[in-house]
N, CA, C and O of each residue as an XYZ file, in Angstrom:
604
protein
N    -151.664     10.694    -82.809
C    -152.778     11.436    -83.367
C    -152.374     12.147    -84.648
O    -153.207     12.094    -85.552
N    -151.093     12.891    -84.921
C    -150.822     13.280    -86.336
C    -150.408     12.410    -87.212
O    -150.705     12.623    -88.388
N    -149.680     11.303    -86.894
C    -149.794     10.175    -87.550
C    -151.044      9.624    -88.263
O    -151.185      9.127    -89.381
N    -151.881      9.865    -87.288
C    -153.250      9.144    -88.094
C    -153.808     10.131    -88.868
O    -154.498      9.735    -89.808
N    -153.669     11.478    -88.694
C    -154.110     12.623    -89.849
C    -153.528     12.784    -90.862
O    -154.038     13.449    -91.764
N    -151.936     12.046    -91.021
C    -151.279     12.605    -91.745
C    -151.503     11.283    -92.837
O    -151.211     11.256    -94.033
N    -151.941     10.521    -92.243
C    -152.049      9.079    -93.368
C    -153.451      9.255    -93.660
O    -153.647      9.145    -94.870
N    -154.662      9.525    -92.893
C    -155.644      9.932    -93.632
C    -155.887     10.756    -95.056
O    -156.494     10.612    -96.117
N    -154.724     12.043    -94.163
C    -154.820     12.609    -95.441
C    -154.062     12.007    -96.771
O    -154.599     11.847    -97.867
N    -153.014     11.778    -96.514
C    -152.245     10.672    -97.905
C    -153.112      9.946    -98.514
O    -153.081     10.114    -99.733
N    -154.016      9.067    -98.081
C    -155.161      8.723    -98.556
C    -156.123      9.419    -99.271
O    -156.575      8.985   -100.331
N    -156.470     10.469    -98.770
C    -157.074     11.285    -99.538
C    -156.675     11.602   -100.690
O    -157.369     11.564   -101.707
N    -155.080     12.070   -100.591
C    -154.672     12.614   -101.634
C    -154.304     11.662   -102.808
O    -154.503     11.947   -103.989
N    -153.710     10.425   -102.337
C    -153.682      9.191   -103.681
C    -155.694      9.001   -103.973
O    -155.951      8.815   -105.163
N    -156.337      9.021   -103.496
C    -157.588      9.114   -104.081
C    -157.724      9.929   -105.077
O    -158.059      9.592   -106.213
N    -157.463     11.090   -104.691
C    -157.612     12.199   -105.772
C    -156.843     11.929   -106.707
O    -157.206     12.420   -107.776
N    -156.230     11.539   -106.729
C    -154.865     11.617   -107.647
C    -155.121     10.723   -108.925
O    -154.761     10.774   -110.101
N    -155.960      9.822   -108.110
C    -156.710      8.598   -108.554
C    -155.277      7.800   -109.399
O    -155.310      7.724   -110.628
N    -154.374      7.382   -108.816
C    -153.117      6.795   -109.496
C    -153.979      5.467   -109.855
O    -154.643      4.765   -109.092
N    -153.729      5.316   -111.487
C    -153.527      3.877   -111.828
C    -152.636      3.334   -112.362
O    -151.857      3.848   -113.163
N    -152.648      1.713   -111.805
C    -151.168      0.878   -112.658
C    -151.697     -0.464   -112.748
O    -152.736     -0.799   -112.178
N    -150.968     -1.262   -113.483
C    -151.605     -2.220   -113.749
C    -150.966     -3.209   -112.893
O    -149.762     -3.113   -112.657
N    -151.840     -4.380   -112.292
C    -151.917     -5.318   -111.237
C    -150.847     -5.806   -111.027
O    -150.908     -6.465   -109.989
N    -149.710     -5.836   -111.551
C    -148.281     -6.576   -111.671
C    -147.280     -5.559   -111.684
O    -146.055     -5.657   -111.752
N    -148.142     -4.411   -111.596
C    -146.992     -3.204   -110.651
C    -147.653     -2.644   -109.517
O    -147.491     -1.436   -109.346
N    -148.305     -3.220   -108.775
C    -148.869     -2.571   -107.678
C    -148.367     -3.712   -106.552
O    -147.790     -4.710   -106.982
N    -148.532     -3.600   -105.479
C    -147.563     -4.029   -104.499
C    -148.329     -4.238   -103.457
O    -148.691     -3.153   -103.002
N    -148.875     -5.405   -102.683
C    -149.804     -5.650   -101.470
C    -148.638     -5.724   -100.613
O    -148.047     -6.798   -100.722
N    -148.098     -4.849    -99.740
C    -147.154     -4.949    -98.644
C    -147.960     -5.248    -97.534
O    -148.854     -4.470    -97.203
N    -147.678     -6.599    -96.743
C    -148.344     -6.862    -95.406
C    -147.280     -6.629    -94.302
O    -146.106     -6.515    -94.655
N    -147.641     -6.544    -92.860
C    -147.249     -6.257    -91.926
C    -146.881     -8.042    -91.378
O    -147.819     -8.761    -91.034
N    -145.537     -8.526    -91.370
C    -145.573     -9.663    -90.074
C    -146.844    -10.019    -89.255
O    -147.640    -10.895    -89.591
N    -146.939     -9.315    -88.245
C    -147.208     -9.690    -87.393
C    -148.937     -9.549    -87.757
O    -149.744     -9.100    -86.943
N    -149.207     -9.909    -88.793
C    -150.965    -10.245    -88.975
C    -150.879    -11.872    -88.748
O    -151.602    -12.501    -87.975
N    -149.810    -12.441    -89.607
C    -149.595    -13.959    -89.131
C    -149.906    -14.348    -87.749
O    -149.389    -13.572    -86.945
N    -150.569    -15.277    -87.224
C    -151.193    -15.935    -85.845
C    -149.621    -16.021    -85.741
O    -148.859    -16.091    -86.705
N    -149.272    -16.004    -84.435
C    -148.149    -16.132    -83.531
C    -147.920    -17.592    -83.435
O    -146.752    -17.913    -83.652
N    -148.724    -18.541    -83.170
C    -148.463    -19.732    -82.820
C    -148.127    -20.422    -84.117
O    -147.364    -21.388    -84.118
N    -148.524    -20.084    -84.918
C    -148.451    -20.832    -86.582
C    -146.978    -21.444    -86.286
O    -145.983    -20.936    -85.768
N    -147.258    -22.885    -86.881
C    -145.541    -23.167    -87.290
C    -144.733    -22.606    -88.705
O    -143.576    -22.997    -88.857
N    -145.194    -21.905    -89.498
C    -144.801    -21.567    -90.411
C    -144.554    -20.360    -90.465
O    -145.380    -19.584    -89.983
N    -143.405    -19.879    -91.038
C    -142.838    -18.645    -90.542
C    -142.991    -17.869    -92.610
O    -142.262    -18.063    -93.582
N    -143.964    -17.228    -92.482
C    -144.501    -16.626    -93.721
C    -143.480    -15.478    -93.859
O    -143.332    -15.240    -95.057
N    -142.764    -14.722    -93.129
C    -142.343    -13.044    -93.518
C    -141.523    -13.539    -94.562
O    -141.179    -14.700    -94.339
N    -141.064    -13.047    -95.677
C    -140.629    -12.444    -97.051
C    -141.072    -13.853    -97.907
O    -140.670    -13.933    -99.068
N    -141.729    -14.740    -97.461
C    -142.277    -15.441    -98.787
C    -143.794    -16.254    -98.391
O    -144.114    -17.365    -97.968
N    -144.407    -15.147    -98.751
C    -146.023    -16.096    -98.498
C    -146.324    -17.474    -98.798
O    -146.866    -18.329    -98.098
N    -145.904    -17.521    -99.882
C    -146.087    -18.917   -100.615
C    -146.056    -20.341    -99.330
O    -146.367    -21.526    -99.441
N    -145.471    -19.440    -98.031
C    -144.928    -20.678    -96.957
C    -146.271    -20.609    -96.185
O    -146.253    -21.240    -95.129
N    -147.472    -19.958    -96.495
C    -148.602    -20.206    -95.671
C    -149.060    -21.522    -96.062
O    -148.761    -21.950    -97.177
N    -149.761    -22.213    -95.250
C    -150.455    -23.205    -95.355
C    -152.345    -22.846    -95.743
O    -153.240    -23.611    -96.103
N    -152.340    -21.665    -95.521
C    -153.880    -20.760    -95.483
C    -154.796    -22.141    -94.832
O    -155.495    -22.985    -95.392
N    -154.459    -21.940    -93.529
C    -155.220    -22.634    -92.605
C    -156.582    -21.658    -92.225
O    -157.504    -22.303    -91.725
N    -156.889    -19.838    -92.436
C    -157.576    -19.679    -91.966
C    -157.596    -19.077    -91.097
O    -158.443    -18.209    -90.883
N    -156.369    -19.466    -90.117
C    -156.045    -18.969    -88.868
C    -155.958    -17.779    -88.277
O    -156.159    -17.459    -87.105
N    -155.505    -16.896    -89.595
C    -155.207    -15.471    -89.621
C    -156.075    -14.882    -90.931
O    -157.098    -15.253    -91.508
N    -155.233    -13.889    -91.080
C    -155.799    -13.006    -92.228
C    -155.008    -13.371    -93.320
O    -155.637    -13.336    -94.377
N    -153.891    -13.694    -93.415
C    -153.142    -13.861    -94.496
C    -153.320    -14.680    -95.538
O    -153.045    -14.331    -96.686
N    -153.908    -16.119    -95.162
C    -154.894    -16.635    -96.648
C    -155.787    -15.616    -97.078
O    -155.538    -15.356    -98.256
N    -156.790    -14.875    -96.598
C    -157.485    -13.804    -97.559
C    -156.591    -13.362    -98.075
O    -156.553    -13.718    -99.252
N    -155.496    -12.486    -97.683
C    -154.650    -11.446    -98.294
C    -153.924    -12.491    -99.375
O    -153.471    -11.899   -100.355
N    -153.786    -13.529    -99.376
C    -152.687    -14.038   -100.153
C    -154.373    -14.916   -101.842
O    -154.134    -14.855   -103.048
N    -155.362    -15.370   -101.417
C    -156.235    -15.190   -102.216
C    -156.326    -14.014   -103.143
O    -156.209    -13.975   -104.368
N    -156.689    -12.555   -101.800
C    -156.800    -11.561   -103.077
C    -155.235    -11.386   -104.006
O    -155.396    -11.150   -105.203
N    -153.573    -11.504   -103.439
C    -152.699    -11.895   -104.197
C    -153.002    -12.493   -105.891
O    -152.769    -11.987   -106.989
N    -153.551    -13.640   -105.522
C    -154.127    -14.935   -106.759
C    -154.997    -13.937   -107.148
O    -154.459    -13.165   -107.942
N    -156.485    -13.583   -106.803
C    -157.379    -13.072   -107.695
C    -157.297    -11.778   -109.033
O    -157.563    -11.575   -110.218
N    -156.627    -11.058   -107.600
C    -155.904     -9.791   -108.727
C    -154.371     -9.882   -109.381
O    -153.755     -9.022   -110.011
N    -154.121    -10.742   -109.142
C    -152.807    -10.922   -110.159
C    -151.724     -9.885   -109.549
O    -150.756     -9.609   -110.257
N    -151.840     -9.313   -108.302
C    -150.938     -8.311   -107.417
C    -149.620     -8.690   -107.078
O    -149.596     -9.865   -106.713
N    -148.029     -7.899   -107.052
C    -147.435     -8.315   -106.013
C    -147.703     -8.481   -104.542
O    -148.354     -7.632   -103.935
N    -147.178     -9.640   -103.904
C    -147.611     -9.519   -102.320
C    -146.268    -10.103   -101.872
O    -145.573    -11.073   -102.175
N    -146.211     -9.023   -100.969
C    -144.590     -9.289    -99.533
C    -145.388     -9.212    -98.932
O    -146.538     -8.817    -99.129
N    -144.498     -9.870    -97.454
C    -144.807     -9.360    -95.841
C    -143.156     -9.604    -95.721
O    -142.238    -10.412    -95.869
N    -143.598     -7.992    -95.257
C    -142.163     -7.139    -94.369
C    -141.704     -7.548    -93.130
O    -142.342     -7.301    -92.106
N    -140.734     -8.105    -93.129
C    -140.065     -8.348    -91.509
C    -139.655     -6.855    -90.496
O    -139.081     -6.902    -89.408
N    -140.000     -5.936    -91.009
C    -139.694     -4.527    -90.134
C    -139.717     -3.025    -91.420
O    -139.941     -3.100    -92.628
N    -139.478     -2.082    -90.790
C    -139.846     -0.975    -91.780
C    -138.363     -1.026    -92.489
O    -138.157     -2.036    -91.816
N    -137.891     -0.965    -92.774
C    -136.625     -0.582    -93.466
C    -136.069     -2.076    -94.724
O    -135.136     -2.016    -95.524
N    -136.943     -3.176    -94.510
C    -136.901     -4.448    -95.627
C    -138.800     -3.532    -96.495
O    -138.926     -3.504    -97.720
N    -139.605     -3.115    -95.824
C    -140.526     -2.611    -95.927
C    -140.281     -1.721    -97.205
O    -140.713     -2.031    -98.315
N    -139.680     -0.793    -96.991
C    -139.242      0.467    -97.582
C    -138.331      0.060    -98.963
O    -138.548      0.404   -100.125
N    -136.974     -0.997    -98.299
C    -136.389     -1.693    -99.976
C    -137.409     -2.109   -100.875
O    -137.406     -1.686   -102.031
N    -138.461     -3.055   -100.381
C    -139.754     -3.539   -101.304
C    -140.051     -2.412   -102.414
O    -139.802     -2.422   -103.620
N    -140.673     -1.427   -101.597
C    -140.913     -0.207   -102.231
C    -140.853      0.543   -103.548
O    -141.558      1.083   -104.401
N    -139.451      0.228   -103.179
C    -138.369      0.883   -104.029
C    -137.463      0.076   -105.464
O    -136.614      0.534   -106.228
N    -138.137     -1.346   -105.365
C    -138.295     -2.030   -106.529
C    -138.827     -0.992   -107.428
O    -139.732     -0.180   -107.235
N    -137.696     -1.291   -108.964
C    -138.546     -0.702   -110.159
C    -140.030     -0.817   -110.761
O    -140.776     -0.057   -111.377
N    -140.107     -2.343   -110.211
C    -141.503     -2.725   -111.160
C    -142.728     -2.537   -110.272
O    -143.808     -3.095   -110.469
N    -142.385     -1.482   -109.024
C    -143.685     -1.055   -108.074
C    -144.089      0.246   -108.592
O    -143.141      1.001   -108.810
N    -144.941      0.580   -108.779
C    -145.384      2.025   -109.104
C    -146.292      2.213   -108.438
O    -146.841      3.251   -108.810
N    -147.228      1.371   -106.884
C    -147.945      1.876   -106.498
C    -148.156      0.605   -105.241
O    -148.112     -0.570   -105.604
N    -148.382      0.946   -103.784
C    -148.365      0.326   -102.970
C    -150.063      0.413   -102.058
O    -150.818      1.379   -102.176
N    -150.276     -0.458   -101.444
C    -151.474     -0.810   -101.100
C    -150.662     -1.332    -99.471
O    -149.982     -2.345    -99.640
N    -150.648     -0.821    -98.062
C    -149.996     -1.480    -97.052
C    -151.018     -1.216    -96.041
O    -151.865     -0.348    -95.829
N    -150.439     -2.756    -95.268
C    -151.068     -2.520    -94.385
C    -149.964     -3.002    -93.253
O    -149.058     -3.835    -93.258
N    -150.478     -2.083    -92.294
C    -149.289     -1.944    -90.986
C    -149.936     -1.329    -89.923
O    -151.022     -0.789    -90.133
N    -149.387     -1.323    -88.692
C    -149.731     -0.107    -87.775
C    -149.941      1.373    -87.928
O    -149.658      1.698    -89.081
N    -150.290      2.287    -87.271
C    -149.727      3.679    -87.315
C    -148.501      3.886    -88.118
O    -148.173      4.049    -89.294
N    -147.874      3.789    -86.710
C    -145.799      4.237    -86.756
C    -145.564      3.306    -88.355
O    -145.715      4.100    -89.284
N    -145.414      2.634    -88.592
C    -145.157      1.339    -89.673
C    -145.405      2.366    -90.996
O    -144.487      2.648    -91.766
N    -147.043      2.979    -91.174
C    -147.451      3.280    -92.276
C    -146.831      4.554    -92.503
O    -146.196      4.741    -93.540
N    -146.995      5.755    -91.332
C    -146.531      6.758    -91.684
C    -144.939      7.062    -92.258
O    -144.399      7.927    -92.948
N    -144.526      5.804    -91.537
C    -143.235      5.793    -91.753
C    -142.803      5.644    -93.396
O    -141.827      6.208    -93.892
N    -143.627      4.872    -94.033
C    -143.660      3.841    -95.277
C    -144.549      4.950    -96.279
O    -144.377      5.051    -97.494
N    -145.173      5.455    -95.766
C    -145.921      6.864    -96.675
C    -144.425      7.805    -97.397
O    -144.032      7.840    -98.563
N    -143.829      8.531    -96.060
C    -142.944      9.012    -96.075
C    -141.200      8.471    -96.917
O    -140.327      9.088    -97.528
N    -141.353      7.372    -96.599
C    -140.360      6.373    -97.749
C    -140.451      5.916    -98.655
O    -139.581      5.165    -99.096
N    -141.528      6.195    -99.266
C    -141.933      5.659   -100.420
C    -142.485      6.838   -101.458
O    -142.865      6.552   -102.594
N    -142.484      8.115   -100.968
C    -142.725      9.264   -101.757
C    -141.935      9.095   -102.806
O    -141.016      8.380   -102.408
N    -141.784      9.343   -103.885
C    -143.839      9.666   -104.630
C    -144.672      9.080   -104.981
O    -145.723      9.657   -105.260
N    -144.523      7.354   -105.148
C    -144.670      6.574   -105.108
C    -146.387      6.167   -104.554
O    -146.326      5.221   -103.769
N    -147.407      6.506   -104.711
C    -148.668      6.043   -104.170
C    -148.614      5.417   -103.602
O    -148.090      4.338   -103.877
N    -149.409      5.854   -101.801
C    -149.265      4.491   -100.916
C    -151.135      4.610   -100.295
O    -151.481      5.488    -99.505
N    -151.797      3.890   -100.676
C    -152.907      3.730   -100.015
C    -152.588      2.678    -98.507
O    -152.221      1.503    -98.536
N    -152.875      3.575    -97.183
C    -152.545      2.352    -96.176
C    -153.490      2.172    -95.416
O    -154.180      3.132    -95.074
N    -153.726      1.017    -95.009
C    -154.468      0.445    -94.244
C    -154.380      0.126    -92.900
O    -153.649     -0.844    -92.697
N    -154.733      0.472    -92.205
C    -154.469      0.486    -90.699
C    -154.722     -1.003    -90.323
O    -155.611     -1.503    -91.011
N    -154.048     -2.011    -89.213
C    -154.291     -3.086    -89.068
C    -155.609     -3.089    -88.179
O    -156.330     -2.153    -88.525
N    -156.166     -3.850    -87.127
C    -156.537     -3.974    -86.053
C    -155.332     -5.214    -85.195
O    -154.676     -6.221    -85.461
N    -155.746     -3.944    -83.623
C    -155.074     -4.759    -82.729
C    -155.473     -5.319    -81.511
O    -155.191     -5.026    -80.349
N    -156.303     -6.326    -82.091
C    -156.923     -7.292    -80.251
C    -156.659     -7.380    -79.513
O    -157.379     -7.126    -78.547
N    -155.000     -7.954    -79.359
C    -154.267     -8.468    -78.923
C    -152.770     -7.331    -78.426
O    -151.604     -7.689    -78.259
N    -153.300     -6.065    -78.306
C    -151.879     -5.343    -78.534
C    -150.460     -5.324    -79.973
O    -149.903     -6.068    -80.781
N    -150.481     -4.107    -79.558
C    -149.130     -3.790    -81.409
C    -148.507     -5.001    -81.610
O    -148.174     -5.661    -80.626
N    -148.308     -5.378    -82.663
C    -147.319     -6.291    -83.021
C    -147.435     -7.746    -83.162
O    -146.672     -8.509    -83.754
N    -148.600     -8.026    -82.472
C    -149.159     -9.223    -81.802
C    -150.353     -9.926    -82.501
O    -151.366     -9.597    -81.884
N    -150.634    -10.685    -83.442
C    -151.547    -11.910    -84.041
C    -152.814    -10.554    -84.309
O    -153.973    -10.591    -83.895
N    -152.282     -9.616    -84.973
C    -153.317     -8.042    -85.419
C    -153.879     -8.786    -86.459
O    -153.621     -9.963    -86.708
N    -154.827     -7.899    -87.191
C    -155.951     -8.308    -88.120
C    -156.082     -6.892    -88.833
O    -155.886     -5.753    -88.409
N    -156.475     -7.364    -90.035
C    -157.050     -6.422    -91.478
C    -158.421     -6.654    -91.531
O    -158.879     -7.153    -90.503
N    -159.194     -6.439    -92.416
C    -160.418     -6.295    -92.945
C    -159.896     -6.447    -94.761
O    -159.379     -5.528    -95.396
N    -160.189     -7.777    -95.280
C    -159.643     -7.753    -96.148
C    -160.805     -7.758    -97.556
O    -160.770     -8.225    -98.695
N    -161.439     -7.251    -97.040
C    -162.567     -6.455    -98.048
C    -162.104     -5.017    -98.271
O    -162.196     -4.390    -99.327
N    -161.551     -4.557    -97.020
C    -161.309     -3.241    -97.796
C    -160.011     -3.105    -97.812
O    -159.649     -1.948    -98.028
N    -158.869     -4.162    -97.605
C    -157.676     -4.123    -98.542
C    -158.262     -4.571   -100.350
O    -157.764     -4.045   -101.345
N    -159.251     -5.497   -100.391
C    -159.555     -5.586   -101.876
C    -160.030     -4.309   -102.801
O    -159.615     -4.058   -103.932
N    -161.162     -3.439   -101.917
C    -161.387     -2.175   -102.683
C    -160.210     -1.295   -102.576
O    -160.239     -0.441   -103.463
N    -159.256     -1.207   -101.856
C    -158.395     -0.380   -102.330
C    -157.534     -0.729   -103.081
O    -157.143      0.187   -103.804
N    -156.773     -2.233   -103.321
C    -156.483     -2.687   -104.301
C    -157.009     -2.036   -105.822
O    -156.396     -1.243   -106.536
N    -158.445     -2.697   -106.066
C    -159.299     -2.820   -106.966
C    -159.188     -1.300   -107.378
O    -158.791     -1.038   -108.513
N    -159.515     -0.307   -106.517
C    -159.153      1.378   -106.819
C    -157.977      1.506   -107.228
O    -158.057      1.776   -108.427
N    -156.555      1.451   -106.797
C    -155.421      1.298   -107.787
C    -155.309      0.719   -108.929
O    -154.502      1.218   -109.712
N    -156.007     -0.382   -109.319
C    -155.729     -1.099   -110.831
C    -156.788     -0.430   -111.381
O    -156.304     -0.061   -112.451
N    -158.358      0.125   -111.341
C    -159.195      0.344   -111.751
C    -159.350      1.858   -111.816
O    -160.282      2.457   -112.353
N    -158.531      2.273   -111.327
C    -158.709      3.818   -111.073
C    -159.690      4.746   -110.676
O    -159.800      5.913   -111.051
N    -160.434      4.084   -109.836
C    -161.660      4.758   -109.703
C    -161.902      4.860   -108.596
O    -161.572      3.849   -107.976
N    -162.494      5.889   -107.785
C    -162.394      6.227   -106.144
C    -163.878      4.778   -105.546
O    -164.992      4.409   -105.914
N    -162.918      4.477   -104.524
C    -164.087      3.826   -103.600
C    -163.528      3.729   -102.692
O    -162.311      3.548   -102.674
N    -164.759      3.885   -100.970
C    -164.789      4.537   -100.025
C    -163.933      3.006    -99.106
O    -164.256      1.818    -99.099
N    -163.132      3.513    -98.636
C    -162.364      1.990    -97.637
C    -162.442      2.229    -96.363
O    -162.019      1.405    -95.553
């Protein structure tokens, strides 16, 4: 429960803050385990290995990648998560993860702007979870554009 207040509010506050950077320093960090479980293709640290069958969420996420001209990882755990981060040419992160995952990644990535996105979990933590990747795009689109919209 403070986890989820404490990333709400981070949210809030990169809103206000209204951080902008331009699309090739902003950073789509995905969570593993949005990838379908059964997939034969093992996507964590290089998307490019999706087949975007559909199956999951990760062809959207890897589309909006292409559309906005964004960096995009998926993190094999918080601490490859956090190195990402901490690349020079990131100045602003867009993640999506669990709870524990984000707060953690808020906190490691200070000062660094982190708008995060909470996954959904059907299936229990960790397990073939799901985004809403309309509103990973408006919060994207709010980091390069600088302008508040509601996610």
């Amino acid at each position: 429960m403070l986890r989820g207040l404490i990333i709400r509010w981070n949210n809030v506050w990169v809103r206000k803050r209204r951080a902008r950077v331009p699309p090739a320093n902003l950073l789509l960090l995905l969570s593993r385990c949005l990838q379908r479980s059964l997939c034969r293709r093992k996507v964590a640290r290089d998307p490019a290995e999706c087949e975007r069958c559909g199956g999951c969420d990760v062809a959207g996420l890897l589309a909006l990648r292409d559309e906005l001209k964004v960096q995009c990882r998926i993190a094999d755990g918080g601490r490859e998560a956090l190195a990402l981060t901490r690349d020079q040419s990131v100045r602003a992160v867009v993640a999506v993860a669990c709870e524990k995952e984000l707060f953690e990644g808020i906190r490691g990535a200070f000062p660094k702007p982190v708008l995060a996105i909470l996954n959904e979990t059907p299936n229990g933590p960790c397990h073939d979870t799901r985004v809403d990747v309309e509103g990973v795009r408006a919060a994207a689109r709010e980091i390069i554009e600088g302008a508040a919209v509601d996610v």
